[in-house]
C-alpha positions as CSV (number, residue, x, y, z in Angstrom):
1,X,11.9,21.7,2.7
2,X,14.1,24.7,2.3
3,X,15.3,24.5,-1.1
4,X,19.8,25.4,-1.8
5,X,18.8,27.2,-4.4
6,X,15.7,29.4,-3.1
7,X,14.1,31.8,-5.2
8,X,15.2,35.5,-5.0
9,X,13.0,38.1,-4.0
10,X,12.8,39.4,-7.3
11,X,11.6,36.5,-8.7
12,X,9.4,37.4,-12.0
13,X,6.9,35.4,-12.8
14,X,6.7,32.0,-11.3
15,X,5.2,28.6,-12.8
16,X,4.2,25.5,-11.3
17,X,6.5,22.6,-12.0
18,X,5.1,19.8,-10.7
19,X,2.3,18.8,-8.1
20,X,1.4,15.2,-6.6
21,X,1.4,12.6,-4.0
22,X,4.7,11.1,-4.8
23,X,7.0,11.4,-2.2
24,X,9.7,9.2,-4.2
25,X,9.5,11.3,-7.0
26,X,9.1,14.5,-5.3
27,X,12.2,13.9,-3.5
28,X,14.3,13.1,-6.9
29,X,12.9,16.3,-9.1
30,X,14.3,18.3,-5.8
31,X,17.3,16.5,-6.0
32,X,17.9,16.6,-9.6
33,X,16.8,20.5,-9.6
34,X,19.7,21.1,-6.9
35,X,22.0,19.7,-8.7
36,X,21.2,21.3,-12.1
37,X,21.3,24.5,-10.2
38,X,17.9,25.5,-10.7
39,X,15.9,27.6,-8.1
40,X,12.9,26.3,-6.7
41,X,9.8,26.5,-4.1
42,X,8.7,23.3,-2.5
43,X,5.4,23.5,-1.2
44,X,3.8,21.0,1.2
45,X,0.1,20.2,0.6
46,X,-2.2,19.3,3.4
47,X,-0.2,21.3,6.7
48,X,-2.4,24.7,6.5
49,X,-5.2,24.2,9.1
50,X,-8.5,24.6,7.1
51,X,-11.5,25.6,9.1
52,X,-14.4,22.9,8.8
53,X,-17.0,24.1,6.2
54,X,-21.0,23.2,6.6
55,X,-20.6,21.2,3.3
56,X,-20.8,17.3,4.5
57,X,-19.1,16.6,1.1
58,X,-16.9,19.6,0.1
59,X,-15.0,19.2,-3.3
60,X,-12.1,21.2,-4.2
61,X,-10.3,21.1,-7.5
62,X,-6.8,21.4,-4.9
63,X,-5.2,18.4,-3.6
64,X,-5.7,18.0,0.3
65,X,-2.1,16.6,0.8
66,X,0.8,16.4,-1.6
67,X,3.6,18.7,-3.0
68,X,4.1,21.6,-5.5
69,X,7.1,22.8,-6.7
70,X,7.3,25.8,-8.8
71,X,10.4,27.2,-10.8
72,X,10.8,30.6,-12.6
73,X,9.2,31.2,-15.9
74,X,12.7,31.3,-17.2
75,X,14.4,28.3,-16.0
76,X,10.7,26.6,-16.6
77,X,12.1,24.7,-20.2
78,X,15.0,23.0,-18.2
79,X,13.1,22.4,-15.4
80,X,10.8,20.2,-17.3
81,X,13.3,18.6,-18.6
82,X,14.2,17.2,-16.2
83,X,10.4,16.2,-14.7
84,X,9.6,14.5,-17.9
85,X,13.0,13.1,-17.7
86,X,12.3,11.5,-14.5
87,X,8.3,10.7,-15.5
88,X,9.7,8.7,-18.2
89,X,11.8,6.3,-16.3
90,X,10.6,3.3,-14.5
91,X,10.7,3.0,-10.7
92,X,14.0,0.6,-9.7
93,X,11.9,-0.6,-6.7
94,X,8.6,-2.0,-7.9
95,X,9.8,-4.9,-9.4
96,X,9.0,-8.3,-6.7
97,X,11.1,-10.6,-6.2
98,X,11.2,-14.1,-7.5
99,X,9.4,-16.7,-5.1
100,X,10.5,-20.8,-5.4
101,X,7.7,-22.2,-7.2
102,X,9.2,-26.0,-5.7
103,X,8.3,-24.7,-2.2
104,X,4.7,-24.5,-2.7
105,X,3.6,-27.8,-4.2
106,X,0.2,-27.3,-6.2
107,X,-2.7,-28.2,-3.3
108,X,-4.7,-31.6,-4.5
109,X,-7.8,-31.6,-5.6
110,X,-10.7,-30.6,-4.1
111,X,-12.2,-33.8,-4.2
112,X,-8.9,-35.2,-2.1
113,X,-9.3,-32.0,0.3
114,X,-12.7,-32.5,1.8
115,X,-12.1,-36.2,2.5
116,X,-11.3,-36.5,6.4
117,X,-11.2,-33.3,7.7
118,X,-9.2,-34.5,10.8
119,X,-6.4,-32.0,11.1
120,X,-7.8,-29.4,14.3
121,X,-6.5,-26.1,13.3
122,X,-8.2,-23.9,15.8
123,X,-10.8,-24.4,18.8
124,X,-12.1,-21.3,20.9
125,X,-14.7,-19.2,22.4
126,X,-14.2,-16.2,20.8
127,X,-17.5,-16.7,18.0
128,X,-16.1,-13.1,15.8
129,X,-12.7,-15.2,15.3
130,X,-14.5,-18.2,14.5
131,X,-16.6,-16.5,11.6
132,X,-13.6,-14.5,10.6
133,X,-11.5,-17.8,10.2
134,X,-14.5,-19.5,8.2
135,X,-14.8,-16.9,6.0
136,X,-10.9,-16.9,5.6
137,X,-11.1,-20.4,4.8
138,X,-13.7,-20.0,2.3
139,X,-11.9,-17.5,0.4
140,X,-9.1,-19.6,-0.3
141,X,-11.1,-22.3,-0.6
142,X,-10.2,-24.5,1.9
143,X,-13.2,-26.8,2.7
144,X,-13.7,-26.6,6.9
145,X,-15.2,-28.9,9.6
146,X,-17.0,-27.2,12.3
147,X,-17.4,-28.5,15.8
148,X,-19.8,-26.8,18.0
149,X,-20.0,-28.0,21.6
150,X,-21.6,-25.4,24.4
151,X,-19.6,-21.9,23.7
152,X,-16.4,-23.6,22.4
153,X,-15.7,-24.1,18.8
154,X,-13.1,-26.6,16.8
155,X,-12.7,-26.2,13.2
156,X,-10.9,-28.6,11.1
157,X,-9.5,-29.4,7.7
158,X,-8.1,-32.3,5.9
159,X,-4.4,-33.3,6.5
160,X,-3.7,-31.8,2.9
161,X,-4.9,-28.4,3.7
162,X,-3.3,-28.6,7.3
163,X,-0.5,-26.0,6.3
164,X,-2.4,-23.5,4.5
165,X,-5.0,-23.5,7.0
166,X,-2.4,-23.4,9.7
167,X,-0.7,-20.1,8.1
168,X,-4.7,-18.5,7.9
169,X,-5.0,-18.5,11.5
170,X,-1.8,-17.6,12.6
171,X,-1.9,-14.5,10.3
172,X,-5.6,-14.0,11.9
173,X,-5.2,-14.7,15.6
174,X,-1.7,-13.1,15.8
175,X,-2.5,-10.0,13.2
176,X,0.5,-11.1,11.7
177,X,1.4,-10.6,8.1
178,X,2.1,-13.7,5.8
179,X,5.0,-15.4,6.1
């Protein structure tokens, strides 16, 4: 990113600012330096082309992707200023929203759920997404029935974890995030 206020050609000495993966925050230190009127060099990590070393497992003390910026020695103070500034405040877009707790009624009891497993929630041929969806089902604990007959397979659940299970195999079969 070329910078509005580049650094001049006689630039002194100059200090590293800031380096990390943030691209948020990277992009509001640039911002903020701009407008403060402070020279700077953005560096992007990761876009030199690196020959392959021998090592199966080389380790470097430098990030392989990320940013640097780097002011001059003399406009360093104000500078980080302004980075701790902005390293003390909170993000304004981490916070989730709230969910309806009355839309999700509690599921009964367990004891309730693996009475009359009835409810068909998928039947195939396909034995990976059969294993997948048990061990789906298992995770959120929701006791299964499994009918095997030749190469085709039915798995069921009880009426009361019809919904839940439903919502497991459509996120599974269509790759689909949750609803």
């Amino acid at each position: 990113m070329a910078s509005a206020y580049p650094l001049p050609e006689d630039q002194g000495s100059v200090v590293l600012l800031w380096t990390g993966e943030d691209p948020a925050f990277h992009a509001s230190l640039l911002e903020r330096l701009e407008s403060a009127g402070i020279p700077y060099r953005d560096n992007t990590l990761g876009e030199d082309q690196v020959a392959p070393t021998a090592d199966p497992l080389p380790v470097s003390l430098k990030p392989r992707f990320g940013f640097e910026v780097s002011v001059l020695s003399s406009d360093f103070g104000a500078a980080n200023a302004i980075a701790e500034e902005l390293l003390g405040q909170e993000p304004d877009d981490l916070e989730l929203p709230a969910q309806d707790q009355a839309s999700s009624p509690e599921p009964p009891l367990v004891s309730e759920t693996e009475l009359n497993p009835t409810a068909e929630i998928w039947s195939g041929m396909d034995e990976r997404i059969a294993q997948f969806l048990t061990a789906a089902m298992q995770e959120n604990e929701i006791p299964i029935h499994l009918e095997t007959s030749g190469e085709a397979t039915r798995i069921f659940v009880s009426p009361a974890n019809e919904a839940r299970a439903r919502e497991i195999v459509r996120e599974v079969v269509q790759a689909a995030p949750p609803e």
